[in-house]
C-alpha positions in Angstrom: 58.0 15.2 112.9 55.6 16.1 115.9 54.8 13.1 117.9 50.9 13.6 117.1 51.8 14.0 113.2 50.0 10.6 112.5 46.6 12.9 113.7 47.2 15.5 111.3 48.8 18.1 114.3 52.3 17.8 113.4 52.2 20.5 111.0 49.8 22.8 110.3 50.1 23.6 106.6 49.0 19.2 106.2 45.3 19.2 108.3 44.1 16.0 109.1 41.3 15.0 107.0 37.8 16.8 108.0 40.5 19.6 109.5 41.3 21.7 106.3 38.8 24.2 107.5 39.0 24.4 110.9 40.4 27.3 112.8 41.3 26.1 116.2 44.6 24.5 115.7 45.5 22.3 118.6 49.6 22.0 117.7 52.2 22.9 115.2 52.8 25.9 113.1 52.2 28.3 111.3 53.9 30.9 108.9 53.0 34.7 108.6 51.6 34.0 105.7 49.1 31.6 107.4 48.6 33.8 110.1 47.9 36.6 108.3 45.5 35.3 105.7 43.7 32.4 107.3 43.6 34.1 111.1 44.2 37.5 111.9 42.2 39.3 109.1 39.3 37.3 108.9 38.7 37.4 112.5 39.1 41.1 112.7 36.6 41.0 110.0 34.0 39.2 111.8 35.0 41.5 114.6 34.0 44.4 112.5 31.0 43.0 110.9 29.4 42.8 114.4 30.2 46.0 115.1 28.8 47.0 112.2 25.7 44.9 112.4 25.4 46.0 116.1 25.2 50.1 115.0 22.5 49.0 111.7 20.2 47.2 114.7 20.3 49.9 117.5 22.1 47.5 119.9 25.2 49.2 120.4 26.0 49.9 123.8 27.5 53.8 123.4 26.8 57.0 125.1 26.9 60.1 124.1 27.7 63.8 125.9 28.1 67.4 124.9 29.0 70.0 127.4 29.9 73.8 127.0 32.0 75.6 128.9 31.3 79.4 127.6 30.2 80.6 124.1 33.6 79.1 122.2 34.3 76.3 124.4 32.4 73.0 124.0 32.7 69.5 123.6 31.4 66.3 122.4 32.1 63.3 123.9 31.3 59.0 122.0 31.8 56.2 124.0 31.2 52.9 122.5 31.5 49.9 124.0 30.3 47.0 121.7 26.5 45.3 121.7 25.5 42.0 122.2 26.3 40.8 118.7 29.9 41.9 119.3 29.9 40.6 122.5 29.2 36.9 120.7 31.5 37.3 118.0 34.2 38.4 120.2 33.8 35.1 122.8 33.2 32.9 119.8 36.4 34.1 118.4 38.5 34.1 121.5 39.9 30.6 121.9 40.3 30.1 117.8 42.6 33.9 118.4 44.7 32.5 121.3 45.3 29.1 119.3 46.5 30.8 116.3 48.9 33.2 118.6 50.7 30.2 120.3 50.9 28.6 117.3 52.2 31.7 115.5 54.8 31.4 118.7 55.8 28.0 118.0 56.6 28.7 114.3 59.3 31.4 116.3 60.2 28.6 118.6 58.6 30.1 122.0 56.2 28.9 124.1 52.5 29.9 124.7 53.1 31.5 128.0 55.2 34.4 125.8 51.3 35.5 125.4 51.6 36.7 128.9 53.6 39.9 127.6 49.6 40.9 126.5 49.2 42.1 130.2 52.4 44.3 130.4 50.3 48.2 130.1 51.5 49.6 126.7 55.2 47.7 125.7 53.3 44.1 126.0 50.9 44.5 122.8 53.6 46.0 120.7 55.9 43.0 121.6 53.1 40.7 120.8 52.6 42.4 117.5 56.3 42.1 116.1 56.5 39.0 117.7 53.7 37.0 116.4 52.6 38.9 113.2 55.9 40.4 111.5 59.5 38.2 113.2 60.0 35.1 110.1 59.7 31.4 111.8 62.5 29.3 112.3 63.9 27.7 109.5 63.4 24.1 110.0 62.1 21.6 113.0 62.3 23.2 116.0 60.9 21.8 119.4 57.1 22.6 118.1 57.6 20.6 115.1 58.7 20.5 111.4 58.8 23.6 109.3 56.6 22.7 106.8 56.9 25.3 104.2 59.9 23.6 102.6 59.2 20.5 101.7 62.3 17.9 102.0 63.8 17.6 99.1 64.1 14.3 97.6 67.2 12.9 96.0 67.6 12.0 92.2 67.3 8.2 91.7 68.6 5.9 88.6 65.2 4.5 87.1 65.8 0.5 87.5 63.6 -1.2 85.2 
């Protein structure tokens, strides 16, 4: 059991009361189940929804080009680069993304810092990827705390009466 259990962080799958819907998770773990459902797709959701919403109001920030190069040859060039809703969403989102990932991590038994692969150019995001969203979590307590999928299984006792 995590030293700051008795606050509700010792586990992640037992919030602290007032904490069952919060997303930024301070310490513990969390399955890929967890991860998936309660992180990963809602915030690429929301990450899509401003997107979205960005393109409906006319605030997207994209520019657009079309050059020929003879009467066959021609081209058309879309750059997008987000708007200011997406901009929002996308710094609102950032810390409650990190948090899951190291927690993700801890439920594998490494530490936060393994977010650093991020910045290797093309190998670090794949790594990240297998690591944090599809590699099981250790069974049982590791040093991030208790696993607590399984719940301890209690022994048969004699009814005294």
């Amino acid at each position: 059991m995590s030293e700051y259990a008795h606050l509700g962080y010792g586990s992640t799958r037992t919030p602290a009361p007032g904490q069952e819907s919060s997303w930024y998770v301070r310490r513990g773990r969390i399955d890929r189940r967890t991860y998936w459902l309660h992180y990963a797709l809602p915030l690429w959701a929301a990450s899509i929804a401003a997107i979205w919403a960005d393109i409906a109001l006319g605030t997207a920030w994209y520019s657009s080009s079309l050059t020929s190069d003879g009467y066959y040859s021609s081209s058309y060039d879309v750059s997008f680069s987000g708007g200011p809703l997406t901009l929002l969403v996308s710094l609102a989102l950032f810390a409650p993304s990190i948090s899951a990932a190291v927690t993700r991590l801890h439920d594998t038994g490494r530490s936060g810092w393994f977010l650093l692969w991020g910045l290797v150019p093309i190998a670090g995001p794949i790594v990240l990827f297998v690591v944090v969203g599809c590699l099981a979590g250790d069974p049982g307590p590791n040093g991030y705390g208790d696993d607590g999928a399984r719940p301890a299984r209690r022994e048969p006792s004699l009814a005294t009466w």
